[in-house]
C-alpha positions as CSV (number, residue, x, y, z in Angstrom):
1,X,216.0,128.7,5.6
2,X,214.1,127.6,2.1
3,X,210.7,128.0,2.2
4,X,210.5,126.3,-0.7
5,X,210.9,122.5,-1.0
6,X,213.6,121.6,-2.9
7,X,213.2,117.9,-4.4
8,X,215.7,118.1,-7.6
9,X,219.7,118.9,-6.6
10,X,219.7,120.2,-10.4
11,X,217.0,122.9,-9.1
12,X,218.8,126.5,-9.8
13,X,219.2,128.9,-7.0
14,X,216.8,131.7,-8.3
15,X,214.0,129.0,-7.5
16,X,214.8,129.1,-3.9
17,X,213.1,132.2,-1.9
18,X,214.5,133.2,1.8
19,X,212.5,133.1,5.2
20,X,213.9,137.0,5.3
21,X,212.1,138.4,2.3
22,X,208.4,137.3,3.0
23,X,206.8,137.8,6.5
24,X,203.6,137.7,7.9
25,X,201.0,138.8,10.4
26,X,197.5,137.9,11.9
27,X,195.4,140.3,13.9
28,X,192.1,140.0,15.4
29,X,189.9,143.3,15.3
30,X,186.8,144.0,16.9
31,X,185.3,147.4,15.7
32,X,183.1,147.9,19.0
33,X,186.3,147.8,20.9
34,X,188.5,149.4,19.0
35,X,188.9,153.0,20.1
36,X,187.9,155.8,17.7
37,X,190.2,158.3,18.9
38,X,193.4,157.4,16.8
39,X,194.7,160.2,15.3
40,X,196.4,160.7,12.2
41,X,199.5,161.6,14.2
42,X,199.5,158.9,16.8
43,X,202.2,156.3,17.0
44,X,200.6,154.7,19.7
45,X,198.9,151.7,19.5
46,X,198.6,151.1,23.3
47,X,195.1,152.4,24.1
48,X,193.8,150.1,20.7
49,X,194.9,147.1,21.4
50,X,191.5,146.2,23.2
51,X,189.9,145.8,19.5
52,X,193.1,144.9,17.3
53,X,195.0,142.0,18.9
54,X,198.1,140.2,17.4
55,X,197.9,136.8,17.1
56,X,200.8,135.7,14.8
57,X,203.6,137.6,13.4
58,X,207.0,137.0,12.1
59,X,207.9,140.4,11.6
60,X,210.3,142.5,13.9
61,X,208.5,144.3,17.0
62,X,209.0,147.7,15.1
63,X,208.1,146.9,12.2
64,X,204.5,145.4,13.9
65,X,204.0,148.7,15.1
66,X,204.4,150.2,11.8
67,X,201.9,148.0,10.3
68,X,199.7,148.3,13.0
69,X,199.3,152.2,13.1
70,X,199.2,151.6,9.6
71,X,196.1,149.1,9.5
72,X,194.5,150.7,12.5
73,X,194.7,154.2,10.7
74,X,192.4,152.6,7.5
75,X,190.0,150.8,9.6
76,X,189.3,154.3,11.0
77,X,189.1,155.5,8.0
78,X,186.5,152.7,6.7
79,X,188.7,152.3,4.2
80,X,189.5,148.4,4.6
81,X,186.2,146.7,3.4
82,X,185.5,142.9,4.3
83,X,186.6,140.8,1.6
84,X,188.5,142.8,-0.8
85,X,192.2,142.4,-0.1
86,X,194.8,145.7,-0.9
87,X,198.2,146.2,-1.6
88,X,200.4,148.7,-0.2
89,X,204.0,149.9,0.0
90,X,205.4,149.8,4.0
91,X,207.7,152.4,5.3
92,X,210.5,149.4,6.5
93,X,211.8,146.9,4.3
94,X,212.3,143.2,4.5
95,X,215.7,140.9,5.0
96,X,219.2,143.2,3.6
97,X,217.0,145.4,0.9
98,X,216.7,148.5,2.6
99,X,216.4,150.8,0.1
100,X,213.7,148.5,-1.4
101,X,210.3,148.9,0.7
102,X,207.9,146.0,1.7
103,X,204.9,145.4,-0.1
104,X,201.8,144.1,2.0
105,X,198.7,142.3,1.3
106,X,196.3,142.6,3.7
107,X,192.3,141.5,3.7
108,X,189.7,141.8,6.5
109,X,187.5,138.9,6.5
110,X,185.1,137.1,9.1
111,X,186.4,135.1,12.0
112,X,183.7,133.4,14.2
113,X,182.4,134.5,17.2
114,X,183.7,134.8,20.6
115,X,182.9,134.1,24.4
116,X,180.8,137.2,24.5
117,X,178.9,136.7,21.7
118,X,180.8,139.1,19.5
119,X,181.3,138.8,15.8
120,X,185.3,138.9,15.6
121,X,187.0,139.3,12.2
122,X,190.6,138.3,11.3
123,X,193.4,140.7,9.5
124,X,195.5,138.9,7.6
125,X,198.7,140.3,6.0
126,X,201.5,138.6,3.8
127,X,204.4,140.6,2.7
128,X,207.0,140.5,0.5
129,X,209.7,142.8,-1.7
130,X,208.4,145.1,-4.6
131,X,210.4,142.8,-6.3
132,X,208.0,139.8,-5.6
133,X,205.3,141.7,-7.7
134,X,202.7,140.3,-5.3
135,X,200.1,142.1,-7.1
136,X,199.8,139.3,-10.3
137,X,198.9,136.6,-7.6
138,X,196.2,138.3,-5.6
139,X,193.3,135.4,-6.5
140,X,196.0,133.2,-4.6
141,X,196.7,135.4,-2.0
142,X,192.9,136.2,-1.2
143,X,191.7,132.2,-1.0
144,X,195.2,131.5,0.9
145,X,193.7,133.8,3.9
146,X,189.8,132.7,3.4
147,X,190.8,129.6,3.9
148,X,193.2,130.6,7.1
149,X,190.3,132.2,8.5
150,X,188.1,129.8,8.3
151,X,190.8,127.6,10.3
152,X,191.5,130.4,12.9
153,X,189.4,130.7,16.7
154,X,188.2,133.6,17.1
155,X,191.2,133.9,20.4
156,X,194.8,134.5,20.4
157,X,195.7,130.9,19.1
158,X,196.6,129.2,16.0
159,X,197.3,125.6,15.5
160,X,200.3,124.0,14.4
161,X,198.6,123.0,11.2
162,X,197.7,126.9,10.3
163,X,201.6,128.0,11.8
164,X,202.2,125.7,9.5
165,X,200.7,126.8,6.3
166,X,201.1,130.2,7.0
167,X,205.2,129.5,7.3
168,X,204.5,128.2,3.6
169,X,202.6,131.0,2.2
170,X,204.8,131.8,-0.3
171,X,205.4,128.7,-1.8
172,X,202.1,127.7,-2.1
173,X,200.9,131.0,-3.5
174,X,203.6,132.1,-5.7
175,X,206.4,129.5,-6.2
176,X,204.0,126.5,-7.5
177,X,204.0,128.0,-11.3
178,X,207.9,127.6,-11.2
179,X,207.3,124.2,-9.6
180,X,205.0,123.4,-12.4
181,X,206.8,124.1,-15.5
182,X,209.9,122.5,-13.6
183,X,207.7,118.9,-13.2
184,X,205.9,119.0,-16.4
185,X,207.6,121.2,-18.9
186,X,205.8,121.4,-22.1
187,X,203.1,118.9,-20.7
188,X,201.8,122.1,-19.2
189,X,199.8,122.7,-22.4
190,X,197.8,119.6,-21.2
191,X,196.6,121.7,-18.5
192,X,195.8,124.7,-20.4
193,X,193.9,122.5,-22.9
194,X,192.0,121.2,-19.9
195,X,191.6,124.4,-17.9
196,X,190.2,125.9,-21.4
197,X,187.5,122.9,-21.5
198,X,186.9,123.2,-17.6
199,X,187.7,119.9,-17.1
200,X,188.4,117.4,-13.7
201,X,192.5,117.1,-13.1
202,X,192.9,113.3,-11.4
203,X,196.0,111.9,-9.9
204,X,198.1,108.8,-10.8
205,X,199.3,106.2,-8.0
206,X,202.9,107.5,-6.9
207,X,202.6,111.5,-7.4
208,X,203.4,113.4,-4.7
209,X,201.0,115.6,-2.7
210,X,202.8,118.8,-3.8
211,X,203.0,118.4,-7.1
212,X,199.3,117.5,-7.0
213,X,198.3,120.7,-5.3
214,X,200.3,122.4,-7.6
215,X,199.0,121.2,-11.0
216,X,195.7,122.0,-9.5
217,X,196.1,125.4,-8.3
218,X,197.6,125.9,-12.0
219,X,194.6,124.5,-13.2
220,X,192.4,126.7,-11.6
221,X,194.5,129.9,-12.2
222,X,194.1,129.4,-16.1
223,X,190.5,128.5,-16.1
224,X,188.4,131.3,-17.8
225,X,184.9,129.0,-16.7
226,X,183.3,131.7,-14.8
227,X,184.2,134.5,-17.4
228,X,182.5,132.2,-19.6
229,X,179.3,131.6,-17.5
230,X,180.0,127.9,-17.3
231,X,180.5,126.3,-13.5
232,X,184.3,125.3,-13.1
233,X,184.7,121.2,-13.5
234,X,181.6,121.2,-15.4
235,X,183.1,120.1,-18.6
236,X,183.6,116.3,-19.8
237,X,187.4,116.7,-20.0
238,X,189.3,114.9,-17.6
239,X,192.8,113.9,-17.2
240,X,195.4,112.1,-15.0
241,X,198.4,113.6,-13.9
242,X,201.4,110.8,-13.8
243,X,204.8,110.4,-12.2
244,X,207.6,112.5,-14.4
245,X,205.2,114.9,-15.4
246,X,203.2,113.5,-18.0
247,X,199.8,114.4,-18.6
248,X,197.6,111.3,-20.1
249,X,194.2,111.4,-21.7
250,X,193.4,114.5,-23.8
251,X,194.2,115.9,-26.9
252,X,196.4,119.3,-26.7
253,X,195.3,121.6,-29.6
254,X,197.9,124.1,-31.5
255,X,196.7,126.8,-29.6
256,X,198.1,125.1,-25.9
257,X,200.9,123.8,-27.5
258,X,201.8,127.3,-28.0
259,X,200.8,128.8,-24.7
260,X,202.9,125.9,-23.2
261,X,205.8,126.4,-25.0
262,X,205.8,130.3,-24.0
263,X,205.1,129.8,-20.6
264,X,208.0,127.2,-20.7
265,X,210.4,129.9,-21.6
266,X,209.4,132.0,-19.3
267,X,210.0,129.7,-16.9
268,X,213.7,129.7,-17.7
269,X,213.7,132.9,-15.4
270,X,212.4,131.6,-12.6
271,X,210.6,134.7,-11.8
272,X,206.9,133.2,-10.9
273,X,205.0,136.9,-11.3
274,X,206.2,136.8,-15.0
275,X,204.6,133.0,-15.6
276,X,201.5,134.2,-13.9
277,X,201.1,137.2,-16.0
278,X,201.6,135.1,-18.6
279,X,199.1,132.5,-17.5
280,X,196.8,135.7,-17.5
281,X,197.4,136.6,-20.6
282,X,196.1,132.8,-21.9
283,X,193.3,132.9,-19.9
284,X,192.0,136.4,-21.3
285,X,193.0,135.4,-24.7
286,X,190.6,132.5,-24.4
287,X,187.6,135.0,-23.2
288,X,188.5,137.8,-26.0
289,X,188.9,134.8,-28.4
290,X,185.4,133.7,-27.1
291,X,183.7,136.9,-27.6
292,X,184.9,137.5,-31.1
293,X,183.7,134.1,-32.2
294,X,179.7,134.8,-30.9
295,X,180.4,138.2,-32.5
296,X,180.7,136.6,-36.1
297,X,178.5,133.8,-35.1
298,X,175.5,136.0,-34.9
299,X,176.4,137.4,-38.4
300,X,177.0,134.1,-39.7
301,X,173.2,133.7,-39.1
302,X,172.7,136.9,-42.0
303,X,175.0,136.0,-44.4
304,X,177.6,133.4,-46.0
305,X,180.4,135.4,-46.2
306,X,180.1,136.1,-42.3
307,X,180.2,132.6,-42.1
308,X,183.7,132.2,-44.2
309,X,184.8,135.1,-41.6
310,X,183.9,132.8,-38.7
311,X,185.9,129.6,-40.2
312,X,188.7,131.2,-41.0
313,X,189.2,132.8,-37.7
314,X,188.8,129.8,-35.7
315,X,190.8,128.1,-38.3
316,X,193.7,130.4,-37.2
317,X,193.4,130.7,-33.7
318,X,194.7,127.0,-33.4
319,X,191.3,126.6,-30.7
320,X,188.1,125.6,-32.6
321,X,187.3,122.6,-30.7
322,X,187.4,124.4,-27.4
323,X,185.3,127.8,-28.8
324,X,183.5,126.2,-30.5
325,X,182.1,123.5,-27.7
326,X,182.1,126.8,-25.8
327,X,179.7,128.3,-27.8
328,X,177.5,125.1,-28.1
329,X,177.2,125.2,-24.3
330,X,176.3,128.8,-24.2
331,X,173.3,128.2,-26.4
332,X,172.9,131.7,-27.7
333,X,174.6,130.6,-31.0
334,X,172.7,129.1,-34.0
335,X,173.2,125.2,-34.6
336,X,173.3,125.2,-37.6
337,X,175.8,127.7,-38.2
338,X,177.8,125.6,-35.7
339,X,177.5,122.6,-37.3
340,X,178.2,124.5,-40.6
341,X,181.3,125.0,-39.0
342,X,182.3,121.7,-37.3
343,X,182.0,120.3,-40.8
344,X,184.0,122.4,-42.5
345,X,186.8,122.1,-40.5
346,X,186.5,118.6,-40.4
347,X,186.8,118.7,-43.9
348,X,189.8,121.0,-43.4
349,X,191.7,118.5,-41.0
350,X,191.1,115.4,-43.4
351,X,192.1,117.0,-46.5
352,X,195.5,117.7,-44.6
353,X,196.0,114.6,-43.0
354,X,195.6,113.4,-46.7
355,X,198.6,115.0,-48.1
């Protein structure tokens, strides 16, 4: 079974992903309950599951138990810490790789109280092949299970909503970059351009709730706004996202266009950790990109050739609108040297449009 939704027939195969490959498991742990004695040794969980409960699990019964020693073992250990999710390698594999371990995500966070009064917190792990490369989406992967916590009693019970979601974690936190690029191709640079500005994404009458959710959480992965000490959404930019993938109202500068058109051919692969890296890789361009303009800003403010420096770099990176409203909205920058620079490029861009 898909857990991906397919909409186009035209889709290839290597977008789909298989219910066997990805698992998952919820456990509820209560460190004044859970017994102390667990050895390294022990592959017993029988006298512990008074303070680590399963609740939800798709995973075979043995491989449970393997993940439960496993979990067990680093809560002993204090080695789990609330709120900071970790990657390991699992001694069983998933679906027909069996020479290819499972890779599991797991993260301790806060889950209510229960009937006794007790603070209860939820274990939440999502697993997948080595091949899945889980690691490049772990700021997916940790809000995924905040927000399944926060939906979660603290009892053995989920709701159909959270069975629901948690059936679909894989799509929703991996496979919407491939969805993406397949809905807006190289309209994507519209979102980079508006991730860079930290701008508002709105939707247009008649696009679906998916590929809302999608454009959004691609939004938000490539926004560099709190590296940049500026609130995410707090910038003026805003644009609508309509049916067949187009993005209206904003400008795209070189610099997206580029980044879109990469990303684009990544996207030909299909394989989503490769587009995320790659989505990275923009996002930290923008910051490094960012520091090296206040870097020659500040000298700008000594001496006129620093200030030929600072033009002609952000006349090559393609991005001068974005840094340098970025560096206007920092404040630590002169104005004048700013507006030095707005003017100069202005000049630039008519002279060109001249010819």
């Amino acid at each position: 079974m898909a857990l991906v939704n397919i909409h186009e027939k035209n889709i290839q195969e290597t977008y789909k992903i298989e219910h066997d490959v990805v698992s998952h498991a919820l456990y509820l742990y209560d460190k004044e309950r859970l017994t102390e004695s667990l050895s390294e040794s022990s592959t017993s969980v029988s006298t512990c599951t008074s303070g680590f409960e399963l609740v939800t699990t798709t995973l075979t019964a043995d491989q449970d138990h393997q993940l439960q020693l496993f979990l067990m073992r680093r809560l002993r250990k204090g080695a789990i810490y609330a709120g900071t999710g970790n990657f390991s390698g699992m001694d069983f594999s998933l679906g027909e790789k069996p020479g290819s371990p499972a890779v599991c995500f797991y993260v301790l966070l806060p889950c209510g109280v229960d009937t006794d009064g007790r603070e209860r917190q939820l274990v939440a792990c999502l697993l997948g092949t080595a091949d899945a490369n889980l690691e490049a989406f772990r700021p997916e992967l940790t809000s995924f299970c905040e927000n399944l916590a926060c939906s979660v009693a603290p009892k053995k019970e989920i709701s159909s909503a959270v069975a629901s979601d948690l059936t679909d974690w894989y799509s929703q936190c991996v496979q919407y970059v491939c969805r993406v690029l397949k809905s807006l191709g190289t309209n994507v640079a519209f979102l980079l351009q508006l991730a860079q500005q930290n701008g508002s994404l709105r939707v247009g009458a008649g696009v679906g709730p998916e590929l809302a959710a999608d454009a959004r959480r691609f939004l938000s992965a490539c926004a560099a706004a709190e590296c940049l000490s500026l609130p995410a959404g707090s910038g003026p930019a805003a644009a609508t996202l309509e049916v067949g993938g187009a993005v209206a109202g904003l400008e795209c500068n070189a610099h997206c266009r580029e980044w879109g058109r990469l990303l684009t051919e990544h996207g030909h692969t299909a394989e989503a950790w490769r587009i995320r890296r790659a989505m990275e890789a923009f996002k930290l361009k923008t910051i490094k990109d960012m520091n090296m303009l206040k870097r020659l800003l500040k000298q700008a403010e000594m001496d006129h050739y620093s200030l030929y420096r600072a033009y002609s770099f952000l006349w090559q990176s393609g991005n001068s609108d974005v840094l340098l409203e970025h560096a206007k909205a920092e404040g630590s920058s002169s104005r004048e040297v700013i507006a030095a620079l707005e003017e100069h490029i202005g000049h630039t861009l008519q002279a060109i449009a001249a010819t």
